[in-house]
C-alpha positions as CSV (number, residue, x, y, z in Angstrom):
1,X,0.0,0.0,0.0
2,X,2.6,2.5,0.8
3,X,5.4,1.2,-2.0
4,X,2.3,2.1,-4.1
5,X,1.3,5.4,-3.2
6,X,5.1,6.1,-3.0
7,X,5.3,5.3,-6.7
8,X,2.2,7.3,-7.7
9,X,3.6,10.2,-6.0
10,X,6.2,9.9,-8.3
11,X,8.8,9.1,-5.3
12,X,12.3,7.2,-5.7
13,X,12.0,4.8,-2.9
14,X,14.0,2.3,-0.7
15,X,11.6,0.1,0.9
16,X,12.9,-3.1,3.8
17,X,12.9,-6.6,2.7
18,X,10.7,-8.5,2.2
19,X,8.5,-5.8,0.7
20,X,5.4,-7.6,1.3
21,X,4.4,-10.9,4.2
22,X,2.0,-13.0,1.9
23,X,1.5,-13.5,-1.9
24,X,-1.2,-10.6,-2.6
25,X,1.0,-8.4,-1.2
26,X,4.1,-9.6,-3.2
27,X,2.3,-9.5,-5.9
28,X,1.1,-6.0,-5.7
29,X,4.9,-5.2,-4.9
30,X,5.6,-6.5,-8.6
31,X,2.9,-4.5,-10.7
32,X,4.2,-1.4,-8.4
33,X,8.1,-1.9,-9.7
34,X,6.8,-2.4,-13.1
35,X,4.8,1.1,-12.4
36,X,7.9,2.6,-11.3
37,X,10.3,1.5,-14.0
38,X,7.6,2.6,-16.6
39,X,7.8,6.2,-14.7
40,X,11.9,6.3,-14.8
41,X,11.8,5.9,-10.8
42,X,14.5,3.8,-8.4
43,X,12.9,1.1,-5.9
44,X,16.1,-0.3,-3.9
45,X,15.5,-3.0,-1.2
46,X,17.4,-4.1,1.5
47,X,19.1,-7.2,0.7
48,X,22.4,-6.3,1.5
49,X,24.2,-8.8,0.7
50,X,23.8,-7.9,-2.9
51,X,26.2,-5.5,-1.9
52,X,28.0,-6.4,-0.1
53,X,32.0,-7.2,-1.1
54,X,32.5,-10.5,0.2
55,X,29.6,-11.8,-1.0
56,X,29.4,-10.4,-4.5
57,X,33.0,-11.8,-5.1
58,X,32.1,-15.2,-3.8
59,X,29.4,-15.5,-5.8
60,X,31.2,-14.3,-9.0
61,X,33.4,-17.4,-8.4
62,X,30.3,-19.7,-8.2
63,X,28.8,-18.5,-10.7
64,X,31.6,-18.9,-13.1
65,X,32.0,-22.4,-11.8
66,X,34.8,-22.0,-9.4
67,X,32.6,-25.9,-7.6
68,X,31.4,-27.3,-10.6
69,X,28.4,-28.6,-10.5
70,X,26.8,-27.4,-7.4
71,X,25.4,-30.7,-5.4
72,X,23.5,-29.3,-2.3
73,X,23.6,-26.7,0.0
74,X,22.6,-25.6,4.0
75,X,21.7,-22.2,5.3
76,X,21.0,-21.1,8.4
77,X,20.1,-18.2,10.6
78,X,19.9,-20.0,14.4
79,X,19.8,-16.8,17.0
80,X,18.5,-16.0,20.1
81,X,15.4,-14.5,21.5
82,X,14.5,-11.3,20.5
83,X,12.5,-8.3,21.7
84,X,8.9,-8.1,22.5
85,X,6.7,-5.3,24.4
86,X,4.7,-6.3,26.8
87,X,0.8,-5.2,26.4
88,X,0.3,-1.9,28.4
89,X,-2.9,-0.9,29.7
90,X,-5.4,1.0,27.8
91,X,-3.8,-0.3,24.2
92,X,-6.4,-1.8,21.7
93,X,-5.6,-4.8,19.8
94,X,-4.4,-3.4,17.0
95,X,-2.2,-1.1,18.6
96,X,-0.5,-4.1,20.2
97,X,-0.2,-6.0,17.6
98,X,1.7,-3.1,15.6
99,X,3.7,-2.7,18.3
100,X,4.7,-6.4,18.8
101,X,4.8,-6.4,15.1
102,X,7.3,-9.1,14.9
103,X,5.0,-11.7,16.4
104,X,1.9,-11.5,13.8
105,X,2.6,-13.3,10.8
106,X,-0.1,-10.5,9.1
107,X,2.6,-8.1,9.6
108,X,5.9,-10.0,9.9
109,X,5.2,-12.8,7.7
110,X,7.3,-15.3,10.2
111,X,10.9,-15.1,10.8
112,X,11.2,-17.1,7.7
113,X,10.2,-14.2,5.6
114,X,11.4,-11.4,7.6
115,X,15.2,-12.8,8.7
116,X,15.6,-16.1,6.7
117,X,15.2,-14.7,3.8
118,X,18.7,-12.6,3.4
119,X,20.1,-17.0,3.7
120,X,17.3,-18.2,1.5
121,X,18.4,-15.0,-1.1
122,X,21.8,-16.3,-1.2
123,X,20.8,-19.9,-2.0
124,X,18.8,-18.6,-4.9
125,X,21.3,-16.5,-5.9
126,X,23.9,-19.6,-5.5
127,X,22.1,-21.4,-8.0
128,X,20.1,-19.2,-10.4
129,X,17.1,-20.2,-9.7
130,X,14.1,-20.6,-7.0
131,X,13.1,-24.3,-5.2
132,X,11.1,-26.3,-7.3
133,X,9.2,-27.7,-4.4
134,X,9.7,-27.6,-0.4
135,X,8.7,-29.7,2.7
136,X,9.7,-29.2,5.9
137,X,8.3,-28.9,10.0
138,X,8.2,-25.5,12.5
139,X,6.7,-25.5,15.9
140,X,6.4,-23.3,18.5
141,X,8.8,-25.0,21.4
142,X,10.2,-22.2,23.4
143,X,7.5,-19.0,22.8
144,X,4.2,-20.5,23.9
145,X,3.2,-17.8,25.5
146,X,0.5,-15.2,24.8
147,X,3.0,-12.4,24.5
148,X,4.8,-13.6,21.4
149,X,1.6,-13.9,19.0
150,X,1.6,-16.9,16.6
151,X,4.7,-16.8,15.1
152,X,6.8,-20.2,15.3
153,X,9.8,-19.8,17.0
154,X,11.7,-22.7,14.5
155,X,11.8,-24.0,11.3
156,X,13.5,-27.0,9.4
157,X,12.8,-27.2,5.7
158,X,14.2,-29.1,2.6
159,X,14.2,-27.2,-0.6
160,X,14.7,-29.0,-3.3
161,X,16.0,-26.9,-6.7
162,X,15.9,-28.1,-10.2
163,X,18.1,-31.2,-11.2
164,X,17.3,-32.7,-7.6
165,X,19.6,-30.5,-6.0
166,X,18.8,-29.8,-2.3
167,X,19.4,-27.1,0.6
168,X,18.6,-27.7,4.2
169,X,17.2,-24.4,5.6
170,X,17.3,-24.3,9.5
171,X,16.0,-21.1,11.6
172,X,15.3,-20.6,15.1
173,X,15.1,-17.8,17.7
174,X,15.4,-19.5,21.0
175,X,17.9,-18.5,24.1
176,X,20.9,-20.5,25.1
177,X,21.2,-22.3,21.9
178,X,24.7,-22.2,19.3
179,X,23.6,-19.9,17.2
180,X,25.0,-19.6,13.3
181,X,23.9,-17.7,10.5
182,X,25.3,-18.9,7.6
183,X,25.5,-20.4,3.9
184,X,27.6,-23.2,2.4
185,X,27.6,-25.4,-1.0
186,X,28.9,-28.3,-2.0
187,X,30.4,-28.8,-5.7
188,X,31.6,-31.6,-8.0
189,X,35.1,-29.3,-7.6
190,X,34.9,-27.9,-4.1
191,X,33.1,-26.6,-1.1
192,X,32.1,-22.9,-0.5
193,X,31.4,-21.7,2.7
194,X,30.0,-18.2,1.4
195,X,29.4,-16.4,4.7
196,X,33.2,-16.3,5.1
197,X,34.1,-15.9,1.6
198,X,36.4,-19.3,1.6
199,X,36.1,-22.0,-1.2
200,X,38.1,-25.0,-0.7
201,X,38.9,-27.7,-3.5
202,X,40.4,-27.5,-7.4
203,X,39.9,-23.6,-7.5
204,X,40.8,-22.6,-3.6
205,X,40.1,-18.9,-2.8
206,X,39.7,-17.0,0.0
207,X,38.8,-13.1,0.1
208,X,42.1,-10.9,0.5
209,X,40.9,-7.5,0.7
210,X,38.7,-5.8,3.1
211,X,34.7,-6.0,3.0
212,X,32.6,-3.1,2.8
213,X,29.9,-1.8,4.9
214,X,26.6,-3.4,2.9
215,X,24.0,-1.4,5.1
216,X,26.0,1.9,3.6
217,X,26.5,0.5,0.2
218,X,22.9,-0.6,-0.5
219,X,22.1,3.2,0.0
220,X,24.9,4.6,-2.2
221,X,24.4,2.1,-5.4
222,X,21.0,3.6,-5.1
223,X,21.3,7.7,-4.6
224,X,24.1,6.9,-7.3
225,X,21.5,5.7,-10.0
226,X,18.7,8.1,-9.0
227,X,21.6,11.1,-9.5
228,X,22.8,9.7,-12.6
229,X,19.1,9.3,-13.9
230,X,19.5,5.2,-14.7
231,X,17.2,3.0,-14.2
232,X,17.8,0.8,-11.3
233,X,17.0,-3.0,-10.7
234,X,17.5,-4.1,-7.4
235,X,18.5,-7.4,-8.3
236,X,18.1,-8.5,-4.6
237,X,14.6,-7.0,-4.1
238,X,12.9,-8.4,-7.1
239,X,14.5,-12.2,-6.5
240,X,13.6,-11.8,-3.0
241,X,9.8,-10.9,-3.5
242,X,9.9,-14.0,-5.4
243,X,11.7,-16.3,-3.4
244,X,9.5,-15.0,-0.3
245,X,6.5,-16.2,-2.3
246,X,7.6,-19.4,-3.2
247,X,6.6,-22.6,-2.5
248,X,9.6,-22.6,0.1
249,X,7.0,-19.6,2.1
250,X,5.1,-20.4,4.6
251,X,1.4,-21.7,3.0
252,X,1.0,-25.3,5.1
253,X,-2.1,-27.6,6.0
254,X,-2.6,-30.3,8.5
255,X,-1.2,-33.0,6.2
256,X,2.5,-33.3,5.0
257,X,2.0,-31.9,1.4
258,X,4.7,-30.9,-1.4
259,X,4.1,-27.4,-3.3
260,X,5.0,-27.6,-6.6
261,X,4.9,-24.6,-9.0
262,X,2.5,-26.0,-10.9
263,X,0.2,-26.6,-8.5
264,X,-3.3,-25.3,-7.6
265,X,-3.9,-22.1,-7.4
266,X,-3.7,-18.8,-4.8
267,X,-5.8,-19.9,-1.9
268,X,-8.3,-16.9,-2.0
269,X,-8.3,-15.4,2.0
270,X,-7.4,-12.2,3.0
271,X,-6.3,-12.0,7.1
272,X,-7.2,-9.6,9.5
273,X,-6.1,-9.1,13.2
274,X,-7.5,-11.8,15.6
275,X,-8.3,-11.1,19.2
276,X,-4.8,-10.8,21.2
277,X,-3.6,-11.7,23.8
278,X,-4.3,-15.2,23.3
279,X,-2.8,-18.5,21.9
280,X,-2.7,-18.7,18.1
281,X,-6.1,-18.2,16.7
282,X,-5.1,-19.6,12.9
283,X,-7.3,-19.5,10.0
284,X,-8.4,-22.6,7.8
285,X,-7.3,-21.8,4.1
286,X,-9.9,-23.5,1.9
287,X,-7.2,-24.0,-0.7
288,X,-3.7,-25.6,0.1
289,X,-1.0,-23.8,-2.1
290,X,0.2,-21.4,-4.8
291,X,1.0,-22.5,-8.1
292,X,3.8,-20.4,-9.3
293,X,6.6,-19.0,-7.1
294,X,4.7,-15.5,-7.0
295,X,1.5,-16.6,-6.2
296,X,2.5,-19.2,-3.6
297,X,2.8,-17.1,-0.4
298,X,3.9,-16.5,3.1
299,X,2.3,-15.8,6.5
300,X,-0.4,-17.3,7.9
301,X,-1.0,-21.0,8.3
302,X,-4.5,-23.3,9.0
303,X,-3.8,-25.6,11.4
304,X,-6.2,-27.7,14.4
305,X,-5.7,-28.0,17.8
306,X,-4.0,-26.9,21.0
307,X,-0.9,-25.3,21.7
308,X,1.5,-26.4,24.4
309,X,5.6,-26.0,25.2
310,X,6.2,-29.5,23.3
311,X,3.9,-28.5,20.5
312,X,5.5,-29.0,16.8
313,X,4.0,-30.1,14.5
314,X,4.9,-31.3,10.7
315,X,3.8,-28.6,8.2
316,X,3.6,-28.5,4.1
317,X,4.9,-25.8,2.8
């Protein structure tokens, strides 16, 4: 809603990842960067590691086939707990809820979409493409409690690329755990472990030089554009609405499914707030999952039953 009116305004715009938390939303981001390249204007988005030096020599070397065939992949982003803000008295629902923004998969999308993502873009951008299909499991083990919405607080999922190639995808926020945020592939000629810029094997490399500061960078490649009056495509932001609306997003069921892209099509809900506190109050979708990776989306997931500290349960996505 606001990328839109931004654009109509006739505004140059740098908007957070992941520009939208379901598929509607991602798809209206879309026809809105369309609108804007038709109007000569800049959208940037921040998937900084797009700028990022380490990264963007890394994947140069991938790309021109410093592992060979790439065979498999893992990414991660395990952390810790994170805020919240307790419910203060006098504060309607909705002002809660946009306060504890993080915790509503309306708003956030999941940490999946909102923090996994910058691992998920790297795997995509690893091998060219997005997952052909996804399974996986998420639960909520550690934040059961009424002040931390209906988000899950972990996620395990197996995205599977085409050629059969596969990338476990781990995320978590829960205290007193190792935490690692990372990405790594494997290769017919080597092993990369991208987050540190190292490839081991036939074409050994490690980065020599210094890295740059991506949160500055992603800022400068785009007042740089807007000055010099070229168009600018975000690489990162344009991948990254789509692989947040891919089958590897959050759209699950009660039954351990596998979204393929050309399966059925947008399940046709739109969400609202639910009554808060309270445990998760998911809705049913009458239709299981999207069938390209822009229409499959993120966010909020039907599911049956109670919610208790050992409660995971084994999710399509």
């Amino acid at each position: 809603m606001h990328l839109k009116a931004a654009v109509a305004a006739g505004k140059n715009i740098f908007a957070e990842k992941p520009v939208g938390e379901d598929g509607p939303s991602i798809r209206s981001a879309l026809e809105t960067y369309e609108e804007a390249n038709r109007k000569g204007l800049a959208i940037g988005v921040g998937t900084q590691r797009r700028h990022q030096t380490g990264y963007l020599e890394t994947m140069k070397r991938l790309q021109d086939g410093a592992l060979g065939q790439i065979t498999g992949g893992r990414v991660y982003w395990n952390q810790g707990s994170i805020w919240v803000k307790p419910r203060q008295p006098g504060q309607t629902d909705m002002q809660y809820q946009l306060r504890n923004w993080y915790y509503f998969t309306w708003i956030c999308g999941d940490h999946i979409v909102e923090q996994h993502v910058h691992n998920l873009d790297v795997a995509n951008w690893a091998l060219g493409s997005h997952p052909a299909a996804a399974v996986g499991l998420g639960g909520r083990q550690v934040r059961t409690g009424p002040d931390y919405g209906n988000i899950y607080d972990h996620f395990a999922i197996d995205y599977e690329y085409d050629g059969g190639v596969h990338v476990a995808s781990y995320c978590r926020q829960t205290p007193n755990c190792q935490n690692d945020v990372s990405e790594a592939f494997a290769g017919t000629k080597g092993f990369c472990q991208a987050n540190r810029y190292v490839i081991t094997g036939d074409n050994a490399w490690k980065l020599s030089g210094k890295d740059n500061k991506p949160y500055v960078q992603e800022h400068a490649d785009l007042i740089s554009a807007i000055r010099a009056g070229k168009p600018y495509r975000s690489s990162a932001a344009w991948r990254l609405t789509r692989a947040s609306a891919s089958p590897g997003s959050r759209r699950s069921t009660r039954k351990r499914l596998c979204c393929r892209q050309n399966s059925v099509g947008t399940p046709p809900w739109r969400l609202r707030p639910w009554p808060c506190p309270g445990p998760p109050n998911w809705l049913e979708p009458s239709l299981v999952c999207g069938g390209s990776p822009i229409s499959s989306s993120s966010g909020r997931a039907g599911g049956h039953g109670s919610w208790g500290p050992a409660s995971t349960r084994e999710r399509a996505y």
